[in-house]
C-alpha positions as CSV (number, residue, x, y, z in Angstrom):
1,X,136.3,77.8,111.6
2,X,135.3,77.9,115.1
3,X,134.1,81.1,116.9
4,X,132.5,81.3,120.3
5,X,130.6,84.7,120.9
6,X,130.4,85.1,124.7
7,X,129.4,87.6,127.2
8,X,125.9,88.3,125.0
9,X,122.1,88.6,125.9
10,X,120.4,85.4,123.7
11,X,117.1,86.0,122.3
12,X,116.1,82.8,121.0
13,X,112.0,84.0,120.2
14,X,111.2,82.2,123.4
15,X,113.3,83.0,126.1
16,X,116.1,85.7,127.1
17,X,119.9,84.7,128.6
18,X,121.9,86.9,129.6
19,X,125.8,86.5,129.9
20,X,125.8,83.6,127.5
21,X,127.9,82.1,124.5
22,X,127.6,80.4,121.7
23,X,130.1,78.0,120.4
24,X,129.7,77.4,116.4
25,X,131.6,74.5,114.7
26,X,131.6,73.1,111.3
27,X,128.8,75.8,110.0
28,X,126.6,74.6,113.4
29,X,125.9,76.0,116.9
30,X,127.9,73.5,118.8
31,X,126.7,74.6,122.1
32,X,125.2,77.0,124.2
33,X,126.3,78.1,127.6
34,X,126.1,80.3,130.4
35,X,128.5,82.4,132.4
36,X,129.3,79.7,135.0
37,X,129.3,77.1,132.3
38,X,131.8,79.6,130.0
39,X,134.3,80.7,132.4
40,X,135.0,76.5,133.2
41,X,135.3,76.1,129.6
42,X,138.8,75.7,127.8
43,X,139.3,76.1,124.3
44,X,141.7,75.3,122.0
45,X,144.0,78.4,120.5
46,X,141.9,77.7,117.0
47,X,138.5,79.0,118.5
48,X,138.1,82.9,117.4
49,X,136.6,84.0,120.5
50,X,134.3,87.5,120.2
51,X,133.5,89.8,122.9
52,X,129.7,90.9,122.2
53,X,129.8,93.0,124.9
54,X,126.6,92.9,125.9
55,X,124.2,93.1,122.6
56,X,122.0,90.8,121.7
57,X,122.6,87.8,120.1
58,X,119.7,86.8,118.1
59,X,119.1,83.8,115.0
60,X,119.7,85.6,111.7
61,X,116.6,87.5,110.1
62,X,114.8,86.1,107.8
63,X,112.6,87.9,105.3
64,X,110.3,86.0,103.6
65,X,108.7,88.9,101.2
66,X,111.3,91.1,99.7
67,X,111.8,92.7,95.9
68,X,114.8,94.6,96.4
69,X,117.2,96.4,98.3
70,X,120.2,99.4,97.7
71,X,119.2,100.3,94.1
72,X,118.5,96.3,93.3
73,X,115.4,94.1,92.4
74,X,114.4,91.2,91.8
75,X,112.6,93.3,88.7
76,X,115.9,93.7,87.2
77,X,116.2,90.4,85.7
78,X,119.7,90.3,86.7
79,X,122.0,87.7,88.9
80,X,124.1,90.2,89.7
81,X,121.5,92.3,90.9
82,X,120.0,89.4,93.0
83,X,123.4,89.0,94.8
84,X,123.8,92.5,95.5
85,X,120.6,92.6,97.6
86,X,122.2,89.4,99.3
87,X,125.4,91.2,100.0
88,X,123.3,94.3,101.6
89,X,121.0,92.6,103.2
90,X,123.8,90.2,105.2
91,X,125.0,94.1,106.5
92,X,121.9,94.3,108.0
93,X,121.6,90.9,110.0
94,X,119.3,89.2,107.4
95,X,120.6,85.6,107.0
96,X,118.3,84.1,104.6
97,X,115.6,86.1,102.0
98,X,113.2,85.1,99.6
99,X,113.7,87.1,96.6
100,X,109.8,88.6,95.5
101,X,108.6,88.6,91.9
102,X,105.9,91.2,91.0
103,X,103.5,89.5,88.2
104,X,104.3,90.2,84.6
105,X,104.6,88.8,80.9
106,X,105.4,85.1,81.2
107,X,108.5,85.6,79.0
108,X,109.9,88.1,81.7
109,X,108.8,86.5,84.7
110,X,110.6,83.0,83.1
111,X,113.4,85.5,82.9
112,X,113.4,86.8,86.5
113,X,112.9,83.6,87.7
114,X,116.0,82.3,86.2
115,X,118.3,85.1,87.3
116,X,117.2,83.9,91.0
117,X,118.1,80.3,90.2
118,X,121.3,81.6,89.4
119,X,122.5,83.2,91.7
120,X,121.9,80.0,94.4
121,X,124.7,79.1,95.9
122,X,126.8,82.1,95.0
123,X,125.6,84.5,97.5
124,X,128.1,86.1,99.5
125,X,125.7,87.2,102.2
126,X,122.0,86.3,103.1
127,X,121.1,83.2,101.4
128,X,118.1,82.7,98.9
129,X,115.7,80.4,100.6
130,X,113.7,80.2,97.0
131,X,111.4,82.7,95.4
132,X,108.1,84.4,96.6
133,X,105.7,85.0,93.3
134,X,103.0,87.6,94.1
135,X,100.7,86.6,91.8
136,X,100.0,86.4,88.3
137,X,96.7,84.8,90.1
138,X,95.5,87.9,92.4
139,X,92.1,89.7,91.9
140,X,92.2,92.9,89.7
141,X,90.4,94.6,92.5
142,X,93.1,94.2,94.9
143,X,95.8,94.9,92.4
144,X,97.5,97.3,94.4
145,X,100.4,99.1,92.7
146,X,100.3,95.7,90.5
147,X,100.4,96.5,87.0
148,X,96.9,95.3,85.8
149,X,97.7,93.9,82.4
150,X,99.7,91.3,84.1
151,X,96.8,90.1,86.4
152,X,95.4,86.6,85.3
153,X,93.2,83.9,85.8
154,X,94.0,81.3,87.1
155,X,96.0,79.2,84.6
156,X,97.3,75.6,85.9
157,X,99.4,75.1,82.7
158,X,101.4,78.5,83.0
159,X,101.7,77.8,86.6
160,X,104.0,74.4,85.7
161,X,106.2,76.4,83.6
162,X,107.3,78.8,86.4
163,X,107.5,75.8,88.4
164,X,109.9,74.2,86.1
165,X,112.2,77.4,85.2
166,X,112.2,77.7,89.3
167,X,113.8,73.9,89.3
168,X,111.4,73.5,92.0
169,X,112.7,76.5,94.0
170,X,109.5,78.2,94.5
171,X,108.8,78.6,98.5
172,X,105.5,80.6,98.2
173,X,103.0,82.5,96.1
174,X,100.6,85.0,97.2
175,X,97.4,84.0,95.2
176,X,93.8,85.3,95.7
177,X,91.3,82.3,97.1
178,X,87.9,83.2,95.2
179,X,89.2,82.9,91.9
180,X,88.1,80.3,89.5
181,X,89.9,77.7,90.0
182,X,91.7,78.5,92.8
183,X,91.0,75.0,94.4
184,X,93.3,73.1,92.1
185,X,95.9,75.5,92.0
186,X,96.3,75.7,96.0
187,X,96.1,71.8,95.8
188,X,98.8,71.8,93.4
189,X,101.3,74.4,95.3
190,X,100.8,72.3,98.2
191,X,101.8,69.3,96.6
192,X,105.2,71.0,95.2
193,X,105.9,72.1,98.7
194,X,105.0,75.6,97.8
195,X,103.3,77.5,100.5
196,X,100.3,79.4,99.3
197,X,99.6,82.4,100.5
198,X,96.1,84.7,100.9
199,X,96.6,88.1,99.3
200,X,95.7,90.4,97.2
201,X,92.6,89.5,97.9
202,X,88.9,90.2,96.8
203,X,87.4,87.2,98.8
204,X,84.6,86.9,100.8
205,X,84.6,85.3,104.1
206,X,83.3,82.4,102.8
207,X,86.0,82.2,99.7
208,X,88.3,82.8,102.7
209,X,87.3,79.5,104.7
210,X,86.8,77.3,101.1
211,X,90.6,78.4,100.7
212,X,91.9,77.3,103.9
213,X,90.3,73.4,103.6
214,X,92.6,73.7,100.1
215,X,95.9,74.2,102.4
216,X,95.7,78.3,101.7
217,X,96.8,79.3,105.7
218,X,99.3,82.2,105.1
219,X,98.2,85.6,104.2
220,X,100.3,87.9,102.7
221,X,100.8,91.4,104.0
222,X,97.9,91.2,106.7
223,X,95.2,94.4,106.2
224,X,96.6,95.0,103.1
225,X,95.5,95.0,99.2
226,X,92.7,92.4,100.9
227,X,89.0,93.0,101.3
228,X,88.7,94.7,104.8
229,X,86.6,93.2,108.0
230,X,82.3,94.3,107.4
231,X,79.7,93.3,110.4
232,X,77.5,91.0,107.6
233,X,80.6,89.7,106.3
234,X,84.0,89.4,107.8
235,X,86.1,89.5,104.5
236,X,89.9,88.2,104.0
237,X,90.9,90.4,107.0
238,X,88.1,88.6,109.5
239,X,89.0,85.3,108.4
240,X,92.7,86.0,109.7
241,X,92.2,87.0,112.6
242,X,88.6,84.4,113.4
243,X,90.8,80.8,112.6
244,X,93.4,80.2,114.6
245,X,95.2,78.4,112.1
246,X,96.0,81.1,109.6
247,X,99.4,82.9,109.7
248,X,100.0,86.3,108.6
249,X,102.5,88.3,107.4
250,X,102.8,91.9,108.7
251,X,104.7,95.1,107.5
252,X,105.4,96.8,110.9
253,X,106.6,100.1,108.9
254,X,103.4,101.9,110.8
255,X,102.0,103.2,107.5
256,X,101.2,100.1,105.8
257,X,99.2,99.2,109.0
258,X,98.4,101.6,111.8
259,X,100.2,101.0,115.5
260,X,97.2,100.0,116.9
261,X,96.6,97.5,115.0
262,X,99.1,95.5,116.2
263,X,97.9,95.5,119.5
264,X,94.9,93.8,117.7
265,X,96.9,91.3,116.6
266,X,99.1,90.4,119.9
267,X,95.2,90.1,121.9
268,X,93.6,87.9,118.5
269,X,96.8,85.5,117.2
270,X,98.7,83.1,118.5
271,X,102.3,84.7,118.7
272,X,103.5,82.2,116.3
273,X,101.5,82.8,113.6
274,X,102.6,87.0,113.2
275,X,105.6,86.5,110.2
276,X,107.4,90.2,110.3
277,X,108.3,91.0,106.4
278,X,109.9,94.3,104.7
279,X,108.4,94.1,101.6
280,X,111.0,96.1,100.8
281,X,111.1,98.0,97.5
282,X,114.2,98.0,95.0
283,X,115.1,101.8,96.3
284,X,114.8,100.9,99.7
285,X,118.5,101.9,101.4
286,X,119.4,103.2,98.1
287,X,121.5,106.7,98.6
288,X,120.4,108.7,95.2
289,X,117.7,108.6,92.8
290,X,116.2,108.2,90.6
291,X,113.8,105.6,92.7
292,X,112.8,103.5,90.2
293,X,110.2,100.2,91.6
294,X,108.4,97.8,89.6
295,X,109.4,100.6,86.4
296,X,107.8,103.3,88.0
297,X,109.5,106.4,89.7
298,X,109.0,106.6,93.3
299,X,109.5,108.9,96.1
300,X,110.1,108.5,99.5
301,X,107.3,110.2,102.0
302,X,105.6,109.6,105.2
303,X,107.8,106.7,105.8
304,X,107.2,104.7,102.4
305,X,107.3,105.0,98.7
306,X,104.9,106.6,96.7
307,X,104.3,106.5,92.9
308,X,105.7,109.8,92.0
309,X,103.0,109.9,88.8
310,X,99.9,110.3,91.5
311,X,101.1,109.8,95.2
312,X,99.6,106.3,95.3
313,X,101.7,104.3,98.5
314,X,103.6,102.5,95.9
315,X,105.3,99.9,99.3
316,X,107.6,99.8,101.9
317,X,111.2,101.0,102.6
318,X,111.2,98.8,105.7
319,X,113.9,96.8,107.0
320,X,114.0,93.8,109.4
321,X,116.1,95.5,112.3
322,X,113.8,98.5,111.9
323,X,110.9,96.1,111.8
324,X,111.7,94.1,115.5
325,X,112.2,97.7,117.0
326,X,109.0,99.2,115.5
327,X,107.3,95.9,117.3
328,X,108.5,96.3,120.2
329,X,107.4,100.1,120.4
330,X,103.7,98.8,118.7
331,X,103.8,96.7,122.1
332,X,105.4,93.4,121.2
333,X,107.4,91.9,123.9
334,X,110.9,91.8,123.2
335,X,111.4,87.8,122.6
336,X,108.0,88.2,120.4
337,X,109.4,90.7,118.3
338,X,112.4,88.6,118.0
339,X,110.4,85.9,116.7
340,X,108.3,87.0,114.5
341,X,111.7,88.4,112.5
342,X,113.6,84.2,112.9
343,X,111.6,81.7,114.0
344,X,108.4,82.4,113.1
345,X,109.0,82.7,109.2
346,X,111.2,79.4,109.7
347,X,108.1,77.4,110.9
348,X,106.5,78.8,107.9
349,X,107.8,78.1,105.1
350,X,109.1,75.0,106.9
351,X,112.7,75.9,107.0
352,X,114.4,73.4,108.9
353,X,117.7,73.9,111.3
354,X,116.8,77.8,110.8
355,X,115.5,80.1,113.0
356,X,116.5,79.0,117.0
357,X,119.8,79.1,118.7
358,X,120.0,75.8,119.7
359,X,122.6,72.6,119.1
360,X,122.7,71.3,115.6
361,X,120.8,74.0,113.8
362,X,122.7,76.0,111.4
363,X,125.1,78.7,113.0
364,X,123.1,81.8,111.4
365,X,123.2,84.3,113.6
366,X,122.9,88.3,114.0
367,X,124.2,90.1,117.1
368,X,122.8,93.9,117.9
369,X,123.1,96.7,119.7
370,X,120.6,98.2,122.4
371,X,119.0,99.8,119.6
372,X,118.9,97.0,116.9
373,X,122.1,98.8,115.2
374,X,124.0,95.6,113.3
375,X,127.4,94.9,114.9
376,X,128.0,90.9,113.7
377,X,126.5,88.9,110.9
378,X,127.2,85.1,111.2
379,X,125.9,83.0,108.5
380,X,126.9,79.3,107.6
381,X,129.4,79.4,110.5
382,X,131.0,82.5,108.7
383,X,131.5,85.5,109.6
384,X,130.1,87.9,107.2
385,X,129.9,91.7,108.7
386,X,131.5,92.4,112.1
387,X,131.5,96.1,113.7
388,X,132.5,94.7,117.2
């Protein structure tokens, strides 16, 4: 199918058009053009041509740390599950995901692993880049809500066996840099292709620096479950926001991390390397209880779950649209806040012909309201949701 979505403002992460459309052919932006350029154009009676009206037109979200969504997880072990959260997630202008296993027993995470695999290439909506594991290799201080039984040292041979039930669809892994060794296993995700991510973190500056000449230069969810900044030592935090080259992930929620902060960031990092993620739990979205994450019951207060058992902040009930418009009332420019939602996690996880509204990349694409409400989901040169 061809569609061509005119009379829309384009926010491509580094610039803003207004009156301009987008011609997709064959699953691909075709073109890109602006009023003058539009109104000269003739198309064939085959082109579906959509009125935006207006709204934004921005590249589909991407989210690169997610374990559920609408009453599913990645937890549940379940393809079916998995697709759901694809389905929902499409409603919301997410084009592409990376389903998030919590660490547990190797025969359940072999299980949960597999139940991803399945379901690529069947999703109706938001397509599954490849998994996220957050952990088993994570320091027991940092656990977080992470159960603490399923905490391990590093252990190079179980590593290859989630490797090979992924089929080699493993994108990144959140592992901690001081443990034991943590050298060989970084060296090892980066030849896979696997990018390895800092977080739940115990380490030391130092640990922090020894990890980034490995290839560890992503951090999982920035300030937290990580060994805060200290004036003799500047800790996993520091180290972020010190070297240049380290990317973060940040849950803009403003609970996980204060509004403030981000001002922090926008002054300290180099806009490209602030990735916007939901860490969304499995209740997030989800209309009645019980809230159930990770096998615990949760309840949703102060803007996040909590472990209904003793009020710990059990994670986020973020989602991306309500991420980009929480930026931009943290401070983030517009285009910025755009970016860090599409183009940003593309560069990444080295996604390629993803995250820009440009010629030859794939036709993914979300239009929005004024106030980031979903109207249009586009993905593969489909259209997927449309409220226009």
């Amino acid at each position: 199918m061809s569609i061509c979505l005119y009379n829309g403002t384009v926010l491509n992460g580094f610039s803003v058009m207004e009156q301009c459309a987008i011609f997709i052919n064959e699953g691909k932006i075709a073109d890109i053009f602006n009023h003058k350029r539009f109104m000269k154009k003739q198309f064939s009676a085959e082109v579906l041509l959509i009125d935006v009206q207006g709204a934004y037109i921005v590249p589909g979200l991407i989210d690169t740390h997610i374990h559920g969504f609408g009453g599913f997880g990645v937890e549940d072990c379940d393809t079916e599950a998995v697709l759901a959260m694809s389905d929902g997630l499409a409603r919301l202008g997410v084009s592409a995901f990376n389903p998030t296993l919590y660490p547990s027993d190797e025969g359940e995470m072999i299980r949960c692993i597999r139940s991803v695999i399945n379901a690529m290439g069947k999703e109706r909506g938001a397509r599954i880049m490849g998994l996220h594991l957050e952990g088993p290799f994570i320091s027991p201080e940092k656990a977080g809500v992470q159960k603490p039984e399923t905490i391990r040292p590093v252990d190079l041979a179980l590593f290859e066996r989630l490797w090979e039930a992924s089929q080699g669809h493993i994108v990144n892994m959140t592992l901690a840099p001081e443990l034991k060794n943590m050298h060989e296993l970084a060296l090892a995700c980066i030849q896979k292709g696997i990018v390895p991510q800092a977080g739940h973190t115990d380490a030391f500056y130092e640990n922090m620096v020894e990890g980034m000449q490995a290839g560890i230069l992503h951090t999982t969810h920035l300030f937290n479950a990580m060994r805060q900044m200290h004036h003799r030592n500047p800790g996993a935090v520091g180290a972020v926001l010190i070297h240049n080259e380290m990317s973060c992930e940040i849950i803009a929620d403003g609970v996980h991390v204060h509004p403030d902060l981000f001002k922090l960031l926008l002054r300290d990092k180099a806009m490209d390397k602030i990735v916007l993620v939901t860490d969304g739990l499995k209740p997030t979205a989800q209309i009645e209880g019980p809230f159930i994450a990770n096998g615990e019951e949760v309840v949703f207060e102060g803007g996040c779950f909590h472990r209904k058992s003793d009020g710990v902040v059990a994670g986020s009930a973020l989602t991306m649209p309500q991420g980009i418009k929480n930026l931009i009332s943290f401070g983030f420019p517009l285009v910025d806040a755009v970016r860090a939602a599409t183009l940003n996690p593309a560069e990444v996880m080295n996604y390629r012909r993803k995250g820009r509204l440009i010629p030859y990349f794939d036709a993914d694409i979300s239009v929005f309201d004024s106030t980031w409400n979903p109207l249009l989901t586009i993905i593969g040169g489909e259209i997927i949701m449309n409220k226009l």
